[in-house]
N, C-alpha and C positions, 0 to 999 in steps of 0.2 A: 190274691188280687194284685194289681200291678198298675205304677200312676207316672206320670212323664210330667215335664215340663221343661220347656224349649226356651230359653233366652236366644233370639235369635235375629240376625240381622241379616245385613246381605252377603258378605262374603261366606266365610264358613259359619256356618248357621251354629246360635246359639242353643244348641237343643239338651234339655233336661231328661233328662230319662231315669226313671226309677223304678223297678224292677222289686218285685218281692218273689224269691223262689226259695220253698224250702228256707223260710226265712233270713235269705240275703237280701239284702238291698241295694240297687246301683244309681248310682245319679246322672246322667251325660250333660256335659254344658259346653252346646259346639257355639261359637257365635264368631263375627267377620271380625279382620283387625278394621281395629274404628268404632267397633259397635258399646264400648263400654264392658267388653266382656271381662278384664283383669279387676276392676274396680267393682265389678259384679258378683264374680265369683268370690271377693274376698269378705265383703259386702255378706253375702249369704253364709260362708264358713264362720262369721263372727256373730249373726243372728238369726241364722236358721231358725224354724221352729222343730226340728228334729237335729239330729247330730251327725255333720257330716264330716268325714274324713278327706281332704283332698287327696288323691292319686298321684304320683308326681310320673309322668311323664320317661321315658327311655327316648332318647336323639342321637343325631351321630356327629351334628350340628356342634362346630368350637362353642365353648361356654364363653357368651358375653363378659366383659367387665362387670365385675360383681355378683355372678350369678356362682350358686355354692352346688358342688354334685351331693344330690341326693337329697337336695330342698326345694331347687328350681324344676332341675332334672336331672337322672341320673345320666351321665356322659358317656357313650360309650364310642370305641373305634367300630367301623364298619364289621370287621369281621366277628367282634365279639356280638354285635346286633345281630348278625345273620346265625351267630350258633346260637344263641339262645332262639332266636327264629326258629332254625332246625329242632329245637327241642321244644317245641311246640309252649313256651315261654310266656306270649303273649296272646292277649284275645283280641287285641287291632294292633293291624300297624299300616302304614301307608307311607309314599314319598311325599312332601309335601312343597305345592307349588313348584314342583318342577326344579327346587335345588340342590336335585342330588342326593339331600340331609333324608333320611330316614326315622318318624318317627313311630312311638306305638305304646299301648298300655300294658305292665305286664300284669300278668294274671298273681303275682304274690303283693301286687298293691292292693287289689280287690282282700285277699286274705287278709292283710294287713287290718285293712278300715272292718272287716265282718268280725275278725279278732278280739274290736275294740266295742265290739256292738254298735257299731254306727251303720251308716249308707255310705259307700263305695262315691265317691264325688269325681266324676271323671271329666276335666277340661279337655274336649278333643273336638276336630272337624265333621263336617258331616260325613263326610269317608266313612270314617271311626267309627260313627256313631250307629249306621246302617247296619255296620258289621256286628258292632254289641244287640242291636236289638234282632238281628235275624236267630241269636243267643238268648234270644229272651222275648220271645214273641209276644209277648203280655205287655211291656213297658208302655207306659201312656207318653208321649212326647210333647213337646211345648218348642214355640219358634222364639228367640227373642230376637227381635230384627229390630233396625233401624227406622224412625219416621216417613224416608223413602230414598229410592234409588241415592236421590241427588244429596242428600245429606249424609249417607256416608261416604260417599266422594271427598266431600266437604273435608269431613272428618279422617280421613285416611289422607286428605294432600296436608292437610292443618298439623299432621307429627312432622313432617318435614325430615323424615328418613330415611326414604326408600325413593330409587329410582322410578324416571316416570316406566318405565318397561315393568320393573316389579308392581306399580301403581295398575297399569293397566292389564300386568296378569293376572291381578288379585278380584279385580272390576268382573273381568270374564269369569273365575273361579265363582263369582260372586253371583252373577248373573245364570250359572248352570245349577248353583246350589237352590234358587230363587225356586224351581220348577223341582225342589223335594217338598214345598213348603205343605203340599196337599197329604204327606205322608204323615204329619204331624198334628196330637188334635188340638193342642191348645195354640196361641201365640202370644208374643208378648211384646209392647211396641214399647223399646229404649227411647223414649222421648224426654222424659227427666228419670233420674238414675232411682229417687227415692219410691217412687210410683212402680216402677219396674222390678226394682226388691219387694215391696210391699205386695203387689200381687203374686209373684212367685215363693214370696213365704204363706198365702194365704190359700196358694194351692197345694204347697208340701204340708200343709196342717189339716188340710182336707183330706187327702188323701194317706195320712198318716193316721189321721181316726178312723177312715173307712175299713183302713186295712185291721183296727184293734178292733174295730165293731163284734 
């Protein structure tokens, strides 16, 4: 049996996804920037009602101030992304927002987290995310979205760090992700952060007994 859950907003959709195959487990958590999705995700890896392992992420993207390789994400130069590419490395990967930057998951994070007995916890877009479940046909999905359009607007001009052209790439991104929302069965509406963990830990407990049933 196989159970999803979507944290999902409007830009890149917050989608959970958990997967049981041959007793692995995957988790997917795409959601938009703005939507609470950092504060969410960290949120759930500290109270989960099951044990999940975060994934960290492969980018080609300079590492930020203060961001550590191989915690935030592992760093990589283009060309070394595209050989482990070639070596068939990763089970998503994608350009993201048109920056050139290249990111993806690799498939020895998944190992890593099943290693440990835990669920696989993968922060990715919905790109990613479609790609891991057409991998996993079974995966039950969850949206975690924003209140509405207008309040992650809000919420995405309120960091006051990205250009309005980045601003309104992300709106469009935001607004093409909106119309996978059908593909997904649960959602989750980010309106206050503590309501928004508490239903998504009450659906990974649901679905975490069904599976022991």
């Amino acid at each position: 049996m196989v159970c999803v859950c979507v944290v999902a907003g409007f830009g890149n959709w917050v989608v959970l996804v958990m997967e049981q195959q041959t007793g692995k487990r995957i988790v997917v958590l795409s959601g938009p920037s703005g939507s609470g999705k950092t504060t969410v995700v960290r949120r759930l890896v500290e109270s989960a009602p099951v044990r999940l392992v975060k994934s960290v992420s492969a980018t080609t993207r300079p590492p930020r101030p203060g961001e550590v390789d191989g915690d935030d994400y592992w760093f990589l130069t283009r060309d070394q992304f595209l050989q482990r590419l070639q070596g068939d490395a990763f089970i998503e990967h994608a350009e993201v927002f048109s920056s050139g930057f290249l990111y993806g998951t690799l498939w020895s994070e998944l190992d890593r987290a099943w290693a440990q007995g835990g669920w696989a916890f993968l922060e990715i877009d919905v790109q990613g995310a479609l790609r891991v479940v057409q991998q996993y046909p079974d995966a039950v999905t969850i949206f975690l979205r924003a209140p509405s359009a207008a309040e992650f607007e809000r919420r995405l001009r309120s960091r006051g760090t990205e250009s309005e052209e980045v601003i309104q790439r992300r709106l469009a991104t935001a607004a093409q992700e909106l119309q996978q929302a059908e593909r997904y069965r649960y959602t989750v509406v980010n309106d206050r952060l503590e309501n928004a963990v508490t239903e998504i830990c009450e659906i990974l407990k649901a679905e975490e007994k069904a599976r022991n049933a």
